[in-house]
N, C-alpha and C positions, 0 to 999 in steps of 0.2 A: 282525686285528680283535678277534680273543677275547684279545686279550693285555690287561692292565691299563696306565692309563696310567704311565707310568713318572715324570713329571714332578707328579703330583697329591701334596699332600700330606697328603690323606687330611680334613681338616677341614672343607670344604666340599663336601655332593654338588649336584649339581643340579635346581634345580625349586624347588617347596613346600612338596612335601614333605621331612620330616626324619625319620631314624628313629623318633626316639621316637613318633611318630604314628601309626605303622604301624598296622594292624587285628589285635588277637589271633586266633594262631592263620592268621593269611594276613602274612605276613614281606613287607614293600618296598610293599605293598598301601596306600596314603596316604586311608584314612578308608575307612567303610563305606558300600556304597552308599544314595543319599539323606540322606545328612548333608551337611550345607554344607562348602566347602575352602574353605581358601585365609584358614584364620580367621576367619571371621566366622560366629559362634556363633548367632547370632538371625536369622540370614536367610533370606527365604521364599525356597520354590521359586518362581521366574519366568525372568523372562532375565536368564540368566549363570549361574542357580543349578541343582543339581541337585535332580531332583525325587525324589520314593521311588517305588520302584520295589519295589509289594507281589509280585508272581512274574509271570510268563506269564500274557498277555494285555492286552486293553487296558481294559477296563473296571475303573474305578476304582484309575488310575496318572495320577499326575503332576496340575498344573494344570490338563491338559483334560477331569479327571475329571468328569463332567454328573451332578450332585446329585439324588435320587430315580430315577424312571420318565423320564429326558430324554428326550422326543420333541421333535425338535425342530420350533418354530415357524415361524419365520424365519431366514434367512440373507444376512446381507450382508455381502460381501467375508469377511473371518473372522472376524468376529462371528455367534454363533448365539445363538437366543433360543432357551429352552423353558420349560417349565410357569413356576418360578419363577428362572430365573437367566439371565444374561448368558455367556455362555462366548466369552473370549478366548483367544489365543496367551501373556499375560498373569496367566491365572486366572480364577475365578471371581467375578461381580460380582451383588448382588445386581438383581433385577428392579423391584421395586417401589421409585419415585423414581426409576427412572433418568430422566438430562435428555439426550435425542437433540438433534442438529443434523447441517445437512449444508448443504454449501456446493458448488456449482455451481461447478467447474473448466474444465468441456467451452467447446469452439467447435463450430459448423456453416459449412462455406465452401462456397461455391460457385462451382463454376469450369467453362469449358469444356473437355470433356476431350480431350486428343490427339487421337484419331483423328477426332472431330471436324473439326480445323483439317485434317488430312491430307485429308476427302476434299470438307471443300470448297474445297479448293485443285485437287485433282484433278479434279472435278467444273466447277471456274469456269472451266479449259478448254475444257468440251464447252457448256455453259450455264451463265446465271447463276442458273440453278434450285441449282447447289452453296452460293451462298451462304446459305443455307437450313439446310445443316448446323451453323452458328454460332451456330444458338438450342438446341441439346441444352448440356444443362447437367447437372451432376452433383453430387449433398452428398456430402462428405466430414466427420465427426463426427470431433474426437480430445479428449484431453483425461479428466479423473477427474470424477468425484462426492467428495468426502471427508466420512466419516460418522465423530461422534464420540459415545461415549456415553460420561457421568462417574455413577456410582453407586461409595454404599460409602466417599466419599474414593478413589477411583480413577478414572484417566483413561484410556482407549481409542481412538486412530482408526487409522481403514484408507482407503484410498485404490480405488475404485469403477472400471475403465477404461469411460469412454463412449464405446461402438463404433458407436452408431446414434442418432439425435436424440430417439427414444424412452426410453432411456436412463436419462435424468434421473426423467421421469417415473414410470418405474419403482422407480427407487428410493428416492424420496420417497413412494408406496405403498407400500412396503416399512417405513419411516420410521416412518408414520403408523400401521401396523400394530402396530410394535414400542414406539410412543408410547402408543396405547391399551391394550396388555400393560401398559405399569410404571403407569398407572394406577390400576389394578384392585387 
């Protein structure tokens, strides 16, 4: 395995990088960290790109870096609001003007649940007191919320899982919260 290949002809290596690219001083090393690869000279850190990576630790690295004092406000799905910014997976979008929406994904079904039909089938042997068990019923909620916010010329959504019929309402509080923030 440490042998060279015998069949290469030396002119093409593999990948993106190319020698000439290398980083001074670190040999084979294909660009410095937080510089853009792959040639494209002007592009922001987001998804696909590398972010800078100022040393150890996480406060103020990369796109999810929170501008000023970020305490954060709200939170939905991974969207966070604080003082004045939007913090995505995406980067940072300004607060003021942003235009929220959210659209109701979710169902609520109801149904009667197995052990129901079990024991008033069991029970409609002994009396017909068992059929009685065929009025317990059960909610089952599945289904998202999808929340979008567009500031800045930038677009954002994430997708909400509603696990209870409360759910929605929740996050549409959430919503209105973060509606009355870009307000301001």
């Amino acid at each position: 395995m440490s042998e060279p290949n015998p069949y290469a002809d030396g002119e093409y290596t593999w990948g993106p990088a190319q020698p000439q690219d290398s980083v001074p001083g670190m040999p084979g090393v294909p660009g410095a960290p937080g510089t853009p690869g792959y040639g494209y000279a002007n592009a922001v850190p987001g998804y696909g790109y590398p972010a800078p990576a100022p040393g150890y630790g996480y406060p103020g690295a990369g796109p999810h870096a929170v501008p000023g004092n970020g305490m954060p406000l709200v939170s939905i799905g991974d969207i966070t609001v604080v003082n004045d910014a939007i913090v995505t997976p995406a980067g940072v979008l300004p607060l003021r003007g942003a235009v929220w929406s959210a659209t109701d994904l979710s169902r609520t079904e109801e149904r009667i649940p197995p052990y129901a039909i079990v024991l008033a089938v069991v029970f409609f042997l002994f009396c017909f007191l068992g059929l009685l068990f065929l009025l317990m019923k059960e909610k089952t909620t599945t289904g998202f919320v999808q929340i979008t916010v567009t500031s800045g010329g930038r677009h954002h959504a994430t997708m909400v899982p509603a696990t209870h019929p409360l759910a929605v309402q929740t996050v549409m509080g959430q919503i209105g919260y973060a509606r009355s923030l870009s307000a301001m």
